[in-house]
MMTF fields as JSON, N, C-alpha, C and O atoms, coordinates in Angstrom:
{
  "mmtfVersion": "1.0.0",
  "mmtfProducer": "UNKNOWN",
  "numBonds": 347,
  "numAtoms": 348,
  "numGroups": 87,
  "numChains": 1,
  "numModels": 1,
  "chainsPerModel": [1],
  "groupsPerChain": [87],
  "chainIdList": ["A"],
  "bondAtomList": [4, 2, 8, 6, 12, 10, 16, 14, 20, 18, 24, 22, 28, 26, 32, 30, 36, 34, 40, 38, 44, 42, 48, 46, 52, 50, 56, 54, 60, 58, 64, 62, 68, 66, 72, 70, 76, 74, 80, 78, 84, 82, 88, 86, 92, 90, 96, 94, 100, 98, 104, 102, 108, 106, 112, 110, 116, 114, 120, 118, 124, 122, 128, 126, 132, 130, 136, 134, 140, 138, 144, 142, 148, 146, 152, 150, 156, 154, 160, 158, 164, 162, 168, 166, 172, 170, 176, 174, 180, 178, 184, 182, 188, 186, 192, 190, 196, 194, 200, 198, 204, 202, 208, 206, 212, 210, 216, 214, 220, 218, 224, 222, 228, 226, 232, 230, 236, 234, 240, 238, 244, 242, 248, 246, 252, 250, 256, 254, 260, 258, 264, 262, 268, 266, 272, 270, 276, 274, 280, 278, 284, 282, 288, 286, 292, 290, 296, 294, 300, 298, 304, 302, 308, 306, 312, 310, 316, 314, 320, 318, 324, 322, 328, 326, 332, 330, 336, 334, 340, 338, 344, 342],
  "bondOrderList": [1, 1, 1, 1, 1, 1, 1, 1, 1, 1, 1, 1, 1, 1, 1, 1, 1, 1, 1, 1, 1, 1, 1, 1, 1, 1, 1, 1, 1, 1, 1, 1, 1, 1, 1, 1, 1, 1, 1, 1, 1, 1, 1, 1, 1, 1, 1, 1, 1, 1, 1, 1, 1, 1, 1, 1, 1, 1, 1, 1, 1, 1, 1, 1, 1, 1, 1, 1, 1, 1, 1, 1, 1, 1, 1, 1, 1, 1, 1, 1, 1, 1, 1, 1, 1, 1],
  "groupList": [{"groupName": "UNK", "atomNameList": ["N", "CA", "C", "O"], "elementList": ["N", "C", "C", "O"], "formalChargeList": [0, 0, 0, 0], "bondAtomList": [1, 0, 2, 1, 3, 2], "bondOrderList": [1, 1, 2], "singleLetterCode": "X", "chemCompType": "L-PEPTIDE LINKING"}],
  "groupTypeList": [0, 0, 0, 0, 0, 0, 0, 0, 0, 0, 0, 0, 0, 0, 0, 0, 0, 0, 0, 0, 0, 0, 0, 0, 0, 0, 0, 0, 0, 0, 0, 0, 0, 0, 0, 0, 0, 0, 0, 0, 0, 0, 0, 0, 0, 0, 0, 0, 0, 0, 0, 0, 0, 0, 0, 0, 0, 0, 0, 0, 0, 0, 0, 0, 0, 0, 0, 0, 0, 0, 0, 0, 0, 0, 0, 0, 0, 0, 0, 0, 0, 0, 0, 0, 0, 0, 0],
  "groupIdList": [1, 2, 3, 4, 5, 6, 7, 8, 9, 10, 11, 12, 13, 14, 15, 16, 17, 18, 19, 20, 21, 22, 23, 24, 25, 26, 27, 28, 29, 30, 31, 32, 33, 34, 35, 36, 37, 38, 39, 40, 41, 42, 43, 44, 45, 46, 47, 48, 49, 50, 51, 52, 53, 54, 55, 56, 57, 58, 59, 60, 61, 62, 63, 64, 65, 66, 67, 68, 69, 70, 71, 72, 73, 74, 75, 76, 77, 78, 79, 80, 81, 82, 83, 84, 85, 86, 87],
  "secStructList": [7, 7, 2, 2, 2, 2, 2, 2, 2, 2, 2, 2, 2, 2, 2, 2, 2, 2, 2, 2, 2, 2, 2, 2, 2, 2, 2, 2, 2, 2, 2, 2, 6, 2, 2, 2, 2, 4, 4, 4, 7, 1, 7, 7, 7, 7, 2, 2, 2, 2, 2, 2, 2, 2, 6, 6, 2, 2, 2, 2, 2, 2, 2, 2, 2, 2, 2, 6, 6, 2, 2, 2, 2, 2, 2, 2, 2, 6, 6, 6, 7, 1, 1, 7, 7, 7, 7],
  "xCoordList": [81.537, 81.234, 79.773, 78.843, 79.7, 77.896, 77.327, 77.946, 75.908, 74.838, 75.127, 75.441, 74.991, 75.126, 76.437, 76.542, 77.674, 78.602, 78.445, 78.876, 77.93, 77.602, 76.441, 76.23, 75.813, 74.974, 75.029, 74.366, 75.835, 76.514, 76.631, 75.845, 78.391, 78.431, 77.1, 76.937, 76.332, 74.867, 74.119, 73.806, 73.971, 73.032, 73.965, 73.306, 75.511, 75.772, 75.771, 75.024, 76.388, 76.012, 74.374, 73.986, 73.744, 71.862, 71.963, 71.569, 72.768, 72.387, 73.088, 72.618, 74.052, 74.767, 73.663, 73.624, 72.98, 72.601, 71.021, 70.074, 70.953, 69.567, 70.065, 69.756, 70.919, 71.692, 72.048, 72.096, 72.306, 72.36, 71.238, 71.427, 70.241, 69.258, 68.499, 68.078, 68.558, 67.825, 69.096, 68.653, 69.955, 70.457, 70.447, 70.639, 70.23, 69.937, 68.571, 68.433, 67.546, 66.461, 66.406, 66.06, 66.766, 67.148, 67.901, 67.632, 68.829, 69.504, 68.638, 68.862, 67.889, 66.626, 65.703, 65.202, 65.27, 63.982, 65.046, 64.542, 66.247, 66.92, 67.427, 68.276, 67.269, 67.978, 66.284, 65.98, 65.509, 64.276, 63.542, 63.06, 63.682, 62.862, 64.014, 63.519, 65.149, 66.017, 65.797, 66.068, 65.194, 65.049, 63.616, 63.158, 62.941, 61.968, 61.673, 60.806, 62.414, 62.618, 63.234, 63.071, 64.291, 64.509, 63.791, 63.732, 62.96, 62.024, 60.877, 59.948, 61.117, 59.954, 60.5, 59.744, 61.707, 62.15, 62.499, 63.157, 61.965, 61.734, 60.889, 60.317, 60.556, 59.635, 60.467, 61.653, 59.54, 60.646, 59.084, 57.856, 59.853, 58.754, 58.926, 59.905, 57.662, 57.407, 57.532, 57.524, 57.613, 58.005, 56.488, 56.618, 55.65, 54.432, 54.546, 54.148, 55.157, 55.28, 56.363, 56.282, 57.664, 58.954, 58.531, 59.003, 57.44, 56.865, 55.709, 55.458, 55.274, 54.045, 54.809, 54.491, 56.082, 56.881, 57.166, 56.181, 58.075, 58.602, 57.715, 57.876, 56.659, 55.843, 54.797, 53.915, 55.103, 54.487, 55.62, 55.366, 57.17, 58.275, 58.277, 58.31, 58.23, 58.179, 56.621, 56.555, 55.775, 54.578, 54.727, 54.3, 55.635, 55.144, 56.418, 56.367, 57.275, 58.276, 58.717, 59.572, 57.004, 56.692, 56.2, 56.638, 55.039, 54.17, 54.623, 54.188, 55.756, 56.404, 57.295, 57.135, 57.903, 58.829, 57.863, 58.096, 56.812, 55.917, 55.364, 55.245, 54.936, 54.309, 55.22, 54.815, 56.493, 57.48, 58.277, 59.266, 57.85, 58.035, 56.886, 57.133, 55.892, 54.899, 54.779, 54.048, 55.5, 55.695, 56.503, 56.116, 57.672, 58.77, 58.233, 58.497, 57.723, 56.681, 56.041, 56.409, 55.038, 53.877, 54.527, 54.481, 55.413, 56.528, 56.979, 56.576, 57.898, 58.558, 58.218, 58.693, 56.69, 55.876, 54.889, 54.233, 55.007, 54.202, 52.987, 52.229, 52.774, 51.038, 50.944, 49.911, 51.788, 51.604, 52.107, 52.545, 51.626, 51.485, 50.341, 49.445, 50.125, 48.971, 48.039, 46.837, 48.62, 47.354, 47.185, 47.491, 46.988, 46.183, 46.321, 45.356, 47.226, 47.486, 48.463, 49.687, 47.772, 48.305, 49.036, 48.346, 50.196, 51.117, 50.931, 51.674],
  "yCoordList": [21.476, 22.117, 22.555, 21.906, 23.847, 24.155, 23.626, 23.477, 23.335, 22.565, 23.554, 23.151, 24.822, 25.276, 25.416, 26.0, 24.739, 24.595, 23.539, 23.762, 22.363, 20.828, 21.066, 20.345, 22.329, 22.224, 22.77, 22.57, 23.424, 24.064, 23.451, 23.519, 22.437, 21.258, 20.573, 20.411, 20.324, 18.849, 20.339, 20.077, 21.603, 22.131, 22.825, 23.174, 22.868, 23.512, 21.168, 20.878, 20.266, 19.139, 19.356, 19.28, 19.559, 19.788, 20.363, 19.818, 21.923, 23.0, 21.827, 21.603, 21.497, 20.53, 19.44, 19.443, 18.735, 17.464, 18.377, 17.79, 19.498, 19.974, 20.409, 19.962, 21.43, 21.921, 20.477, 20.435, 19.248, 18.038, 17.409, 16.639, 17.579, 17.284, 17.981, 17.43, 19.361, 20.038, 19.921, 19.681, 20.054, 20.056, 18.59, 18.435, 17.949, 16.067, 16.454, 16.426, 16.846, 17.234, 17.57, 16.834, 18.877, 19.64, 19.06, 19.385, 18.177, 17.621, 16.279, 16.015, 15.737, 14.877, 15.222, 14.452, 16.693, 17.298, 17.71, 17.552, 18.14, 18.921, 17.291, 17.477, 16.385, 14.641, 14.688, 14.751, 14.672, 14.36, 14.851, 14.194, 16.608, 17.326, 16.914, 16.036, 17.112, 16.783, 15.695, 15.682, 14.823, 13.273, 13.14, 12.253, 14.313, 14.263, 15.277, 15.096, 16.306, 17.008, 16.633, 17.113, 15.478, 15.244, 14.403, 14.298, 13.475, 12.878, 13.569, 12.95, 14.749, 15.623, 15.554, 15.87, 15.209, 14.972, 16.306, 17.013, 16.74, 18.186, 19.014, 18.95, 19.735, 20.83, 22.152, 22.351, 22.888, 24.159, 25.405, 25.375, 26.019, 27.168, 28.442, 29.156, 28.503, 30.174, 31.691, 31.816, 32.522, 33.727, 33.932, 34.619, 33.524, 33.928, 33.384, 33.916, 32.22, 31.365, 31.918, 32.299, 32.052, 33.03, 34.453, 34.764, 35.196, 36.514, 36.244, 36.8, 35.082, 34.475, 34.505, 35.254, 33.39, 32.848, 34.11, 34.713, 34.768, 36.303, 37.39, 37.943, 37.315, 38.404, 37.509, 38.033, 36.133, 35.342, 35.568, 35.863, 35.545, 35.695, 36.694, 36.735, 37.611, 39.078, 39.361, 39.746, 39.089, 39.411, 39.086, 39.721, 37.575, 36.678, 37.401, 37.378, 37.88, 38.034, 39.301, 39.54, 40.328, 41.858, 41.458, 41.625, 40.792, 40.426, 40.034, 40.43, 39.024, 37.887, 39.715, 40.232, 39.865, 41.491, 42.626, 43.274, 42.675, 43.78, 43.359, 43.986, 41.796, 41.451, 41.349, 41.495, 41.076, 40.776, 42.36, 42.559, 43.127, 44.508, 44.953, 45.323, 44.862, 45.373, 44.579, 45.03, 43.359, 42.466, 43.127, 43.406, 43.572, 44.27, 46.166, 46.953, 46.246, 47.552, 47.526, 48.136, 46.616, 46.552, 46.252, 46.923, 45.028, 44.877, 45.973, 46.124, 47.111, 47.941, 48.835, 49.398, 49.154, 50.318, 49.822, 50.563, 48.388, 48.163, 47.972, 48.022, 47.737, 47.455, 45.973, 45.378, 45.454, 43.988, 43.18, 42.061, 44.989, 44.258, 44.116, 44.858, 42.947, 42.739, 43.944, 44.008, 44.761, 45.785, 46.519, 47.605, 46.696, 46.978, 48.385, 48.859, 49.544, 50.358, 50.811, 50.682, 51.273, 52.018, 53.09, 54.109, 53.262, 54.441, 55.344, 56.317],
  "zCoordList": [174.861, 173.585, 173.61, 174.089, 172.975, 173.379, 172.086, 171.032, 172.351, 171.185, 169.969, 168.849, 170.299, 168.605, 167.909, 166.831, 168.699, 168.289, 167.456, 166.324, 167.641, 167.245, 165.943, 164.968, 166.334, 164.823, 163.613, 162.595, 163.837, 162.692, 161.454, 160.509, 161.596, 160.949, 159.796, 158.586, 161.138, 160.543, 159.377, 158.216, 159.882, 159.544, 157.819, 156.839, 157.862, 156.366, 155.812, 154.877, 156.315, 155.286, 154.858, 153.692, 155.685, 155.426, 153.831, 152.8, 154.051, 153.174, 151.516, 150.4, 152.062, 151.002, 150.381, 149.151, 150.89, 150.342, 150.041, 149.519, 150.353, 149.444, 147.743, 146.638, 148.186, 146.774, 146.07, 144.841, 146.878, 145.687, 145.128, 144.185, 145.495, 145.753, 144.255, 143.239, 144.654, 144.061, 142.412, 141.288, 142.577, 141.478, 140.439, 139.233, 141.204, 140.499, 139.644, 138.421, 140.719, 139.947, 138.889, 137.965, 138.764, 137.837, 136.236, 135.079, 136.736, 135.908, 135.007, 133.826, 135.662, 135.341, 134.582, 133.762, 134.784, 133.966, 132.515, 131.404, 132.6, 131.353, 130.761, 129.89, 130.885, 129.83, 129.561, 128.37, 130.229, 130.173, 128.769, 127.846, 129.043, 127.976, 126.969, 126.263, 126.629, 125.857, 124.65, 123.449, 125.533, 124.754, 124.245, 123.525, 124.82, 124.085, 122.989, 122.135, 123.064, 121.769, 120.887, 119.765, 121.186, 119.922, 119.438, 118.213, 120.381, 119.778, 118.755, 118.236, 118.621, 117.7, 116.566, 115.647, 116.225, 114.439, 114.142, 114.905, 112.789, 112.74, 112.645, 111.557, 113.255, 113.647, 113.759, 114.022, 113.499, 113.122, 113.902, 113.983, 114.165, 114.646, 113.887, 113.668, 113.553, 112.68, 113.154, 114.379, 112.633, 113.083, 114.211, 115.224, 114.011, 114.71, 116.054, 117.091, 115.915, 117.363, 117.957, 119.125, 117.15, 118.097, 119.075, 120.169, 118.234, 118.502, 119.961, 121.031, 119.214, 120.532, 121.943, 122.868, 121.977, 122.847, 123.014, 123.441, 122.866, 123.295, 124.32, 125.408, 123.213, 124.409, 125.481, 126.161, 125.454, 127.141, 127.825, 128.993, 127.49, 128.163, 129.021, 130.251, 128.072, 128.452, 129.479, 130.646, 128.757, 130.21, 131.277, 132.241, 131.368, 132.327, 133.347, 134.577, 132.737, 133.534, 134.506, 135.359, 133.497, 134.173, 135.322, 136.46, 134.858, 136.078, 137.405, 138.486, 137.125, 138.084, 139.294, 140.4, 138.403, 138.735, 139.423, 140.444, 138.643, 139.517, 140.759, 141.811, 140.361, 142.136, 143.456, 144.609, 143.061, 143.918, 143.916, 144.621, 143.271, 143.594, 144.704, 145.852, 144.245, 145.193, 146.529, 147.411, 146.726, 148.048, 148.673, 149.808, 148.349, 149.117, 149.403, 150.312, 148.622, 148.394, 150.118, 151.122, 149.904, 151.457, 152.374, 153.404, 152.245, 153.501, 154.012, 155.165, 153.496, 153.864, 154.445, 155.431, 153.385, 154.32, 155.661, 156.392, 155.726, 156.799, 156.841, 157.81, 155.724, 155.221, 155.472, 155.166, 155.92, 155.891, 157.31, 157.577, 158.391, 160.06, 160.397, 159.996, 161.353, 162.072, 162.687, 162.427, 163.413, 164.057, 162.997, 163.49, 162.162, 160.496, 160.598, 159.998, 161.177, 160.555, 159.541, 159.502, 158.873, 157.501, 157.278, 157.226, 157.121, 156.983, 155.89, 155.759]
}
């Protein structure tokens, strides 16, 4: 049997016990914040704070979109090989 026949197997259980991994996590931080919001009683948020929250959403999420636009941007054109010419 050849070696990368044999690793296959080890390497999708790998991909398995990360996705469990990462999803336990996940599941830890959401009981976590949970129990502590309700620990806040009641609190209620104002139209100023909904509007606040909204447009950090929204900035944060241009920004996040434009840089990872402009990553695939330089990648493609090649601005981002070693012998430093520029297309």
């Amino acid at each position: 049997m050849p070696l990368t026949a044999r690793k296959e197997p080890m390497r999708a259980l790998g991909n398995w016990i990360a996705v469990t991994i990462a999803a336990a996590a996940v599941l830890v931080v959401v009981v976590v914040i949970a129990s502590l919001w309700s620990g806040l009683g009641e609190s209620e948020i104002s139209l100023a704070g909904w509007l606040a929250m909204a447009l950090g959403v929204i900035l944060t999420l241009g920004l996040g979109i434009g840089l990872m636009a402009l990553v695939f941007i330089s990648s493609r054109r090649g601005y981002d090989e070693i012998d430093g010419k520029n297309r």
